[in-house]
N, CA, C and O atoms as a Tripos MOL2 file, in Angstrom:
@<TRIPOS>MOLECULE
protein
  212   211    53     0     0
PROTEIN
NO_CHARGES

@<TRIPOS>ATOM
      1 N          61.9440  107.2340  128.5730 N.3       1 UNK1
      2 CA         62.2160  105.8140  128.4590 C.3       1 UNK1
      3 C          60.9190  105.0380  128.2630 C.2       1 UNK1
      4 O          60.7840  104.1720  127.3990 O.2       1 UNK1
      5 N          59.9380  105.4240  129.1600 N.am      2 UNK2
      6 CA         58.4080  105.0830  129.2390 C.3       2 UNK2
      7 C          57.9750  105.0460  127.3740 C.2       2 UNK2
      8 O          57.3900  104.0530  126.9410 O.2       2 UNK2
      9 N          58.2540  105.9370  126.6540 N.am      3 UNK3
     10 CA         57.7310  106.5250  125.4920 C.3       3 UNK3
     11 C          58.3650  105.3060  124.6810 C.2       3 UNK3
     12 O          57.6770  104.4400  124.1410 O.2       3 UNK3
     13 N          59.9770  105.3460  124.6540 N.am      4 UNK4
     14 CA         60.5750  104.4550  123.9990 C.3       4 UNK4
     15 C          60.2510  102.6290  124.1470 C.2       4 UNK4
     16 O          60.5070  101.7870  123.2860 O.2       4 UNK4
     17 N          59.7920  102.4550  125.1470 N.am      5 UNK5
     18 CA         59.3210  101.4130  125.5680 C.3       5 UNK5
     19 C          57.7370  100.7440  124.6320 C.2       5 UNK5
     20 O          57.5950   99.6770  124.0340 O.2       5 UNK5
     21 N          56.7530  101.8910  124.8470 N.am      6 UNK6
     22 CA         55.6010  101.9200  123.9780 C.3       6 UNK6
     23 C          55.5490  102.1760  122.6730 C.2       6 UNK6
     24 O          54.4520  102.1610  122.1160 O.2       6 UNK6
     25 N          56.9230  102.5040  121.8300 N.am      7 UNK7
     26 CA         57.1190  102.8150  120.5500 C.3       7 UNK7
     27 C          57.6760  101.2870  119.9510 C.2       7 UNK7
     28 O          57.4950  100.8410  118.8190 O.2       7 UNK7
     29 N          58.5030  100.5660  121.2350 N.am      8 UNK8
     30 CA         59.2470   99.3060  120.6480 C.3       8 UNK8
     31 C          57.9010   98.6090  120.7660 C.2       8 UNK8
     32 O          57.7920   98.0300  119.6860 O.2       8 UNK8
     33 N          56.8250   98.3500  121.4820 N.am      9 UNK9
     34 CA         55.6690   97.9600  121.9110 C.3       9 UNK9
     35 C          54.4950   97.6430  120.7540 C.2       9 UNK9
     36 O          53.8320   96.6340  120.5120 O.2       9 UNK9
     37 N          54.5610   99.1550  120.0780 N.am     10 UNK10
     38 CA         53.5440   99.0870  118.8680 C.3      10 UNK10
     39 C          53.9640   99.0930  117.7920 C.2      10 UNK10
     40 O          53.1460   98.8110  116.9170 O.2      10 UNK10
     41 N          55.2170   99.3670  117.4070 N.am     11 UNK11
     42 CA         55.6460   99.5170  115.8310 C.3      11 UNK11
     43 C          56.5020   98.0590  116.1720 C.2      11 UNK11
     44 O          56.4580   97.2060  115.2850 O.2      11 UNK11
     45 N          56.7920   97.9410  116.6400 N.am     12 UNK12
     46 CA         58.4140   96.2870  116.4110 C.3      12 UNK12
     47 C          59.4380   97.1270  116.8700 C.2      12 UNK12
     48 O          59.4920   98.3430  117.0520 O.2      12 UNK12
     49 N          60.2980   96.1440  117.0280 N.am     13 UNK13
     50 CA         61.7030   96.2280  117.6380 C.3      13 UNK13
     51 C          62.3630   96.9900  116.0460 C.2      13 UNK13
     52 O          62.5230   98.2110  116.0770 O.2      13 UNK13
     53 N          62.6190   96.4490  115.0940 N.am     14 UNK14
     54 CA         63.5300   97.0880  113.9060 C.3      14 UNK14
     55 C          62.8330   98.5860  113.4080 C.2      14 UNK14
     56 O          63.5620   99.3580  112.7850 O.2      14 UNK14
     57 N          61.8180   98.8670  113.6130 N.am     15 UNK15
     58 CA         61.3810  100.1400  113.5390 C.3      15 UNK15
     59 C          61.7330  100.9600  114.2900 C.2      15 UNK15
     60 O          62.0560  102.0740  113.8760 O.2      15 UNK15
     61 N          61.7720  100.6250  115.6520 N.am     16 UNK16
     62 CA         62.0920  101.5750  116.7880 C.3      16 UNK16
     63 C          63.7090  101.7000  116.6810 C.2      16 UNK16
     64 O          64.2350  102.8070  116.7970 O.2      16 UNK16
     65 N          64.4890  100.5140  116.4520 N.am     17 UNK17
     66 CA         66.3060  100.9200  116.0880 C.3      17 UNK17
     67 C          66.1830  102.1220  115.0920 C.2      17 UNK17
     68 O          66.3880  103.3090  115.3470 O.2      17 UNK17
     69 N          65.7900  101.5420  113.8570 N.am     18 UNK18
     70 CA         65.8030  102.7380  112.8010 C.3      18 UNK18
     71 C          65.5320  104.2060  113.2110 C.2      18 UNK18
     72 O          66.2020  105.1950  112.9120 O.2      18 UNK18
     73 N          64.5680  104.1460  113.8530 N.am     19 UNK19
     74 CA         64.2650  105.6800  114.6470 C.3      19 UNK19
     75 C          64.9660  106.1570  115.3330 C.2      19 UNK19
     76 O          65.0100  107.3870  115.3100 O.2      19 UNK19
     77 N          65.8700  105.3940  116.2940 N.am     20 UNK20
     78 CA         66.7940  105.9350  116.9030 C.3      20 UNK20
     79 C          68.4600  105.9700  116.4550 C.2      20 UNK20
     80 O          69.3900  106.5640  117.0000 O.2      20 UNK20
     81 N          68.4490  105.0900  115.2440 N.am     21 UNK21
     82 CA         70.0340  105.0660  114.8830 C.3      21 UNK21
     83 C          69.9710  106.6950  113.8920 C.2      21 UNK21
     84 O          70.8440  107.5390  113.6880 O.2      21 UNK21
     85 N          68.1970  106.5850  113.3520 N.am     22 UNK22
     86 CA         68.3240  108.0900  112.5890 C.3      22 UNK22
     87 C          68.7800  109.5320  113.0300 C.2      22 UNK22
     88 O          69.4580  110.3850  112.4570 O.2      22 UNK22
     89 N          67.9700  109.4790  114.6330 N.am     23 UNK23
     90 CA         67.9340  110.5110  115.2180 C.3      23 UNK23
     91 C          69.2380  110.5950  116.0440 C.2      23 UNK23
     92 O          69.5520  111.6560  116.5850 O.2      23 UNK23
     93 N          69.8440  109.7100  116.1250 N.am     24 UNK24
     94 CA         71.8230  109.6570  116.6550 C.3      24 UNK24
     95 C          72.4710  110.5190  115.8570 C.2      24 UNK24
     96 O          73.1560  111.4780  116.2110 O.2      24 UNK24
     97 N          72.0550  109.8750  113.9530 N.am     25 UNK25
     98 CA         73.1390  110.8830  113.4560 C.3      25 UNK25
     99 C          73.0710  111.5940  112.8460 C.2      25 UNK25
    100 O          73.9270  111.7090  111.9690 O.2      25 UNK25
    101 N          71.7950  112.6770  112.9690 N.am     26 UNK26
    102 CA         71.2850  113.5810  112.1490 C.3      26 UNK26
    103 C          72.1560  114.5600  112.5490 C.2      26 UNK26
    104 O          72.6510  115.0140  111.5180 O.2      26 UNK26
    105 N          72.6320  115.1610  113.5740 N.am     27 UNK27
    106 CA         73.4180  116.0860  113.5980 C.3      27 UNK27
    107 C          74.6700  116.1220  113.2550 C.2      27 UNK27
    108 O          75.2690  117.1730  113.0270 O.2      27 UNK27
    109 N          75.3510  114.5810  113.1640 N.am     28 UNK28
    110 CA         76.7800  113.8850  112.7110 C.3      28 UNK28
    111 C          76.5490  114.0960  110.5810 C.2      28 UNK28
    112 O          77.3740  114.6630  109.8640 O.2      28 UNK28
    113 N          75.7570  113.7070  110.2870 N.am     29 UNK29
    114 CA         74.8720  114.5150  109.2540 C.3      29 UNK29
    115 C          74.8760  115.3580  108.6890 C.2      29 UNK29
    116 O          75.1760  115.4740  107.5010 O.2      29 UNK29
    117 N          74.3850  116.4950  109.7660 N.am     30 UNK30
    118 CA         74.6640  117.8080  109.0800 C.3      30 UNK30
    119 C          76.0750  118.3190  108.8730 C.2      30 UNK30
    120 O          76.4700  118.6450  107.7540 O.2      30 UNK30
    121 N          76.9800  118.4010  110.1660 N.am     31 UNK31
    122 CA         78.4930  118.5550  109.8070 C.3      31 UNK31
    123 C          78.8880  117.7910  108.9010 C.2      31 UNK31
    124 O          79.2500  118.6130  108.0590 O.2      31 UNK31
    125 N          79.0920  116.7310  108.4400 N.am     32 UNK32
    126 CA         79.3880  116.4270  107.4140 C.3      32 UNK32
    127 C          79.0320  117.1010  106.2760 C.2      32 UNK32
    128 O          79.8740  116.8920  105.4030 O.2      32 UNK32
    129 N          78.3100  117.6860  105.9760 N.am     33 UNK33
    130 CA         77.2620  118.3380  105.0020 C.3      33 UNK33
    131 C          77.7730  119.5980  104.7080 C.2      33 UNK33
    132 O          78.0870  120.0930  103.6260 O.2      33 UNK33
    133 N          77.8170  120.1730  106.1860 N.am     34 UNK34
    134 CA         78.5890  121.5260  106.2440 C.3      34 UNK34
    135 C          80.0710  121.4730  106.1700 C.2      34 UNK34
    136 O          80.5480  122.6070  106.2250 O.2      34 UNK34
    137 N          80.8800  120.6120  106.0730 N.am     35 UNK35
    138 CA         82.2710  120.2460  105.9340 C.3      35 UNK35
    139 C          82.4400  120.0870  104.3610 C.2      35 UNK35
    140 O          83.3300  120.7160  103.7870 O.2      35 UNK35
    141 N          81.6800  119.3390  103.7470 N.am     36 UNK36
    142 CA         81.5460  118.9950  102.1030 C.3      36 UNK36
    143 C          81.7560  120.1670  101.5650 C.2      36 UNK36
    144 O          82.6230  120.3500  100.7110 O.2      36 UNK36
    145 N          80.5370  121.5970  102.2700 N.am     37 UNK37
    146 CA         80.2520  122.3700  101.5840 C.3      37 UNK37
    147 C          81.6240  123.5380  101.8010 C.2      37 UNK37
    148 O          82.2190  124.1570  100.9190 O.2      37 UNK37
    149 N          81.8290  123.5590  103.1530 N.am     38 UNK38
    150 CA         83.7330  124.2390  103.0960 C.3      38 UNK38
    151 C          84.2780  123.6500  102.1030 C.2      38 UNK38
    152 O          84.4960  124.4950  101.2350 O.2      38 UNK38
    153 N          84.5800  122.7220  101.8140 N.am     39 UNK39
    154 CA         85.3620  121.9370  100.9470 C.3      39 UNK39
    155 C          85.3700  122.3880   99.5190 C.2      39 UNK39
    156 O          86.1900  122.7000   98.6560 O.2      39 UNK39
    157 N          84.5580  122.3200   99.6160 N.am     40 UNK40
    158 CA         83.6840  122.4320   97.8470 C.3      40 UNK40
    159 C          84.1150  124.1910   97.8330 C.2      40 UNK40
    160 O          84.9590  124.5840   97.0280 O.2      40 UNK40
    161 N          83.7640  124.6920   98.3370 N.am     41 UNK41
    162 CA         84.1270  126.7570   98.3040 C.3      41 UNK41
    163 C          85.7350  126.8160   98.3440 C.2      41 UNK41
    164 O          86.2290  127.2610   97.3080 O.2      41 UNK41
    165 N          86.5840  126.4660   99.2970 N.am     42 UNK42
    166 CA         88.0300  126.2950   99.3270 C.3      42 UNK42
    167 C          88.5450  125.4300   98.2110 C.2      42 UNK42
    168 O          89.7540  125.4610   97.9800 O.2      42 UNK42
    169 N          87.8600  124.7630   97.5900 N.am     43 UNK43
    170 CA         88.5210  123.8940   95.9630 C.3      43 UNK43
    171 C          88.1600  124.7650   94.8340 C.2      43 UNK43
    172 O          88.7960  124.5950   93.7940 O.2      43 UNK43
    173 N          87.0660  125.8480   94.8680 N.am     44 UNK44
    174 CA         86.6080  126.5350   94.2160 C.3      44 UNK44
    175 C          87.4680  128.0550   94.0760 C.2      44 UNK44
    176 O          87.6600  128.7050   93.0490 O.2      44 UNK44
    177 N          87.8360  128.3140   95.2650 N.am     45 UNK45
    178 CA         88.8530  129.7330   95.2300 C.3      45 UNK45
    179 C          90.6540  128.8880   95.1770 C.2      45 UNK45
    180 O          91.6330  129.6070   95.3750 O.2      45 UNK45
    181 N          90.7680  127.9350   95.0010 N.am     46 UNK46
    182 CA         92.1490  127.9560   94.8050 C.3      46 UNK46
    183 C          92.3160  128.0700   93.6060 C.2      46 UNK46
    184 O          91.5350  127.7330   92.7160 O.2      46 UNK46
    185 N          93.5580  128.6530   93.4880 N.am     47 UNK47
    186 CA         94.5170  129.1220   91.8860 C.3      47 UNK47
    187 C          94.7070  127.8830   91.0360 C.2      47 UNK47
    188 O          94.9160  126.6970   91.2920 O.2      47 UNK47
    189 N          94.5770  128.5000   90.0750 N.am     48 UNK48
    190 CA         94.5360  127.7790   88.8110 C.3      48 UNK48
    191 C          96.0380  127.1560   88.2050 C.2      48 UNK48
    192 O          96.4570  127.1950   87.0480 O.2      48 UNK48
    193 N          96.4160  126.8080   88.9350 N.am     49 UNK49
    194 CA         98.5410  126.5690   88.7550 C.3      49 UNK49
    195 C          98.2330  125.3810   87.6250 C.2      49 UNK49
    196 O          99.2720  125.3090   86.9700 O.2      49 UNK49
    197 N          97.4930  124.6390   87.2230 N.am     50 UNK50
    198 CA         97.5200  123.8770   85.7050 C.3      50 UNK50
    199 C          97.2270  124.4110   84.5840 C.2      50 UNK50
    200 O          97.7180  123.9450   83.5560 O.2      50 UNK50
    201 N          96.4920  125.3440   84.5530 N.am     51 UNK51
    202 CA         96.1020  125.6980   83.2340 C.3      51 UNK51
    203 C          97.5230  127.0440   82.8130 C.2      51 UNK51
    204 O          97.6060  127.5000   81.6730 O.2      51 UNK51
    205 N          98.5600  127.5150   84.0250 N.am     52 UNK52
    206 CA         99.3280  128.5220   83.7420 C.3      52 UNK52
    207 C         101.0700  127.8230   83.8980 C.2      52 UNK52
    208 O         102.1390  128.4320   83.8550 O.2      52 UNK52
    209 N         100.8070  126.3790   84.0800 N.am     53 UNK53
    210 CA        101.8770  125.4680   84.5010 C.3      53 UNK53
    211 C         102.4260  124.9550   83.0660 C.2      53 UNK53
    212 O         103.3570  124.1520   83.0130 O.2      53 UNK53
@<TRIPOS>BOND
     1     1     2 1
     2     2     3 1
     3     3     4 2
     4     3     5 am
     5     5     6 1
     6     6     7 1
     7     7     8 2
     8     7     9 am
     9     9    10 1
    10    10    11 1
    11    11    12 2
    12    11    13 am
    13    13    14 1
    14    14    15 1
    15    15    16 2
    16    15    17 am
    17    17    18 1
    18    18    19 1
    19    19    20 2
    20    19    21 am
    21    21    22 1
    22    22    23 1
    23    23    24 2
    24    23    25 am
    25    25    26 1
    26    26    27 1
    27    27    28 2
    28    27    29 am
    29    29    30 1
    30    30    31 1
    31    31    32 2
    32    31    33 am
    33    33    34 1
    34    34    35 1
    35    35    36 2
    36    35    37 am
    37    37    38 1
    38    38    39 1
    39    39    40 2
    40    39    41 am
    41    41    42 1
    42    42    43 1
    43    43    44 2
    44    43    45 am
    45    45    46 1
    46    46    47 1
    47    47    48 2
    48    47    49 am
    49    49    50 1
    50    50    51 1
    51    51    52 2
    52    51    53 am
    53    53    54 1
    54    54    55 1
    55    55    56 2
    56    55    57 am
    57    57    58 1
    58    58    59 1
    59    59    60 2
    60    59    61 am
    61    61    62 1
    62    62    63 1
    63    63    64 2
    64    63    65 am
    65    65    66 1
    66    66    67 1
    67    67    68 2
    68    67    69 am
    69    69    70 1
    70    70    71 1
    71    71    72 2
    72    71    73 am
    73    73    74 1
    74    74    75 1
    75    75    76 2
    76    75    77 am
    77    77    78 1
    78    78    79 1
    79    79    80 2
    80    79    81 am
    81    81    82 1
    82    82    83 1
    83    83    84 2
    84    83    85 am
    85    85    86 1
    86    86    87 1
    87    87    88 2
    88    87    89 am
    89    89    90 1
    90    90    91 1
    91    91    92 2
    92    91    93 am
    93    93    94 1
    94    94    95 1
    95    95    96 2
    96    95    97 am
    97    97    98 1
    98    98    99 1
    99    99   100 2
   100    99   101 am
   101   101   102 1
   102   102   103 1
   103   103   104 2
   104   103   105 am
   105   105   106 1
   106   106   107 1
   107   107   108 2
   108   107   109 am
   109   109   110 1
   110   110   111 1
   111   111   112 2
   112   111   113 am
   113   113   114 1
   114   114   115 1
   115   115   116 2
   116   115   117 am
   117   117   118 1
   118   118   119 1
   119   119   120 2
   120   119   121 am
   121   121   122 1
   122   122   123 1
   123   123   124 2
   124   123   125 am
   125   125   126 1
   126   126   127 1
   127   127   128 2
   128   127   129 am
   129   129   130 1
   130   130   131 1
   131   131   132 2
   132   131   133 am
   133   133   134 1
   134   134   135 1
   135   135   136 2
   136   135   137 am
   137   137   138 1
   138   138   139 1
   139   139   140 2
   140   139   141 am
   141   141   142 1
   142   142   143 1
   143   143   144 2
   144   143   145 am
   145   145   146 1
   146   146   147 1
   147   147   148 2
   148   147   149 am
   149   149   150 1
   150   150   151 1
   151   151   152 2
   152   151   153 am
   153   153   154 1
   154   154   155 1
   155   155   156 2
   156   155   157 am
   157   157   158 1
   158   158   159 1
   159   159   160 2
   160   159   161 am
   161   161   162 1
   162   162   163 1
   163   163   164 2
   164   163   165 am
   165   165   166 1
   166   166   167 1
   167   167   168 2
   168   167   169 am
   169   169   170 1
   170   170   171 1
   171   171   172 2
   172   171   173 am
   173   173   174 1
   174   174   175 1
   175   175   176 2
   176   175   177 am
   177   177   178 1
   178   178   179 1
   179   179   180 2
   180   179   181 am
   181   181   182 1
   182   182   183 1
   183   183   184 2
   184   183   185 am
   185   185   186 1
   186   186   187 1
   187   187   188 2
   188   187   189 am
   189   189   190 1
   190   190   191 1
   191   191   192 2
   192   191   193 am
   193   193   194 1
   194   194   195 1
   195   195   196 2
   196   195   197 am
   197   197   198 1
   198   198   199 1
   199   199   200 2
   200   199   201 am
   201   201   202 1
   202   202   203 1
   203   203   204 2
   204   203   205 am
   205   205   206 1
   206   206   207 1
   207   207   208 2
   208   207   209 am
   209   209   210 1
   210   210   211 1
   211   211   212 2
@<TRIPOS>SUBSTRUCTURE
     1 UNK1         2 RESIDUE 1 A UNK
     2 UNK2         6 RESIDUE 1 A UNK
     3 UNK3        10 RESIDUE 1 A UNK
     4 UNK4        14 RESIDUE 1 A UNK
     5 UNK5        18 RESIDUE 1 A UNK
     6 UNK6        22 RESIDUE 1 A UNK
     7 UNK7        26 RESIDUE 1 A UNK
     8 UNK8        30 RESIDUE 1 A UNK
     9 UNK9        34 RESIDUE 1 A UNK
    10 UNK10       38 RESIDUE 1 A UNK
    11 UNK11       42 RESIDUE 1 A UNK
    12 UNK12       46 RESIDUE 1 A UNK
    13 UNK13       50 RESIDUE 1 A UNK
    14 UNK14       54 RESIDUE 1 A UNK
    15 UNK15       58 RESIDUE 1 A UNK
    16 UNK16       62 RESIDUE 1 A UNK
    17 UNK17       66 RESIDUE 1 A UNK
    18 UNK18       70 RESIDUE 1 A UNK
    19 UNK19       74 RESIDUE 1 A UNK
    20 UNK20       78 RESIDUE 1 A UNK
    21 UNK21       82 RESIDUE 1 A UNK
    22 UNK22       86 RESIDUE 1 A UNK
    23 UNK23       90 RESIDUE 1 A UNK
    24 UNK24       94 RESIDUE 1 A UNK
    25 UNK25       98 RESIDUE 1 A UNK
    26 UNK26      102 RESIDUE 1 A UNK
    27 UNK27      106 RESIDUE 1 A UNK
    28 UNK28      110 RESIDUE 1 A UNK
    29 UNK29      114 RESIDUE 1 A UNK
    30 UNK30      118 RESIDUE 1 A UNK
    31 UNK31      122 RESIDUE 1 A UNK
    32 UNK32      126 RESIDUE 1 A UNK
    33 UNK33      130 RESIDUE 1 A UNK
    34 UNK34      134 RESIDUE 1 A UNK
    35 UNK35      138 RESIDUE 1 A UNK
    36 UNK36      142 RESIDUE 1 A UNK
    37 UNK37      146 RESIDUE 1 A UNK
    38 UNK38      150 RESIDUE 1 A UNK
    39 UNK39      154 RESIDUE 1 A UNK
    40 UNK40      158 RESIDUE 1 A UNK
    41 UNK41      162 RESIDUE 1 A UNK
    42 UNK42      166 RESIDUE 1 A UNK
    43 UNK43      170 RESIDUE 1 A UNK
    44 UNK44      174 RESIDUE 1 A UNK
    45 UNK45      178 RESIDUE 1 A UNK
    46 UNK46      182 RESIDUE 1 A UNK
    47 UNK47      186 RESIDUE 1 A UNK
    48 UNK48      190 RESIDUE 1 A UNK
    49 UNK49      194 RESIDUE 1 A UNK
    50 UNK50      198 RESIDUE 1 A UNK
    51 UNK51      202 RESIDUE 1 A UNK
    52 UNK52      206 RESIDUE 1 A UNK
    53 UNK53      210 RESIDUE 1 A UNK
């Protein structure tokens, strides 16, 4: 808290949000990322029912 205190201290208040709204959703982030990429492989192996429709 001490750290976060001396970071809002020397950089500004809107620098120090940014740093922490980043580091909230970097892992919210990656699943998304890794969800896209299921997505994208499961749209890729389904059957072709238009081109034989």
């Amino acid at each position: 808290m001490n750290e976060l205190l001396n970071l809002i201290g020397n950089v500004g208040f809107p620098i120090a949000v940014t740093a922490y709204l980043l580091i909230r959703i970097e892992d919210k982030l990656s699943e998304l990322s890794g969800a896209i990429n299921e997505l994208r492989e499961a749209v890729i192996t389904l059957p072709d029912a238009n081109i034989r429709g």
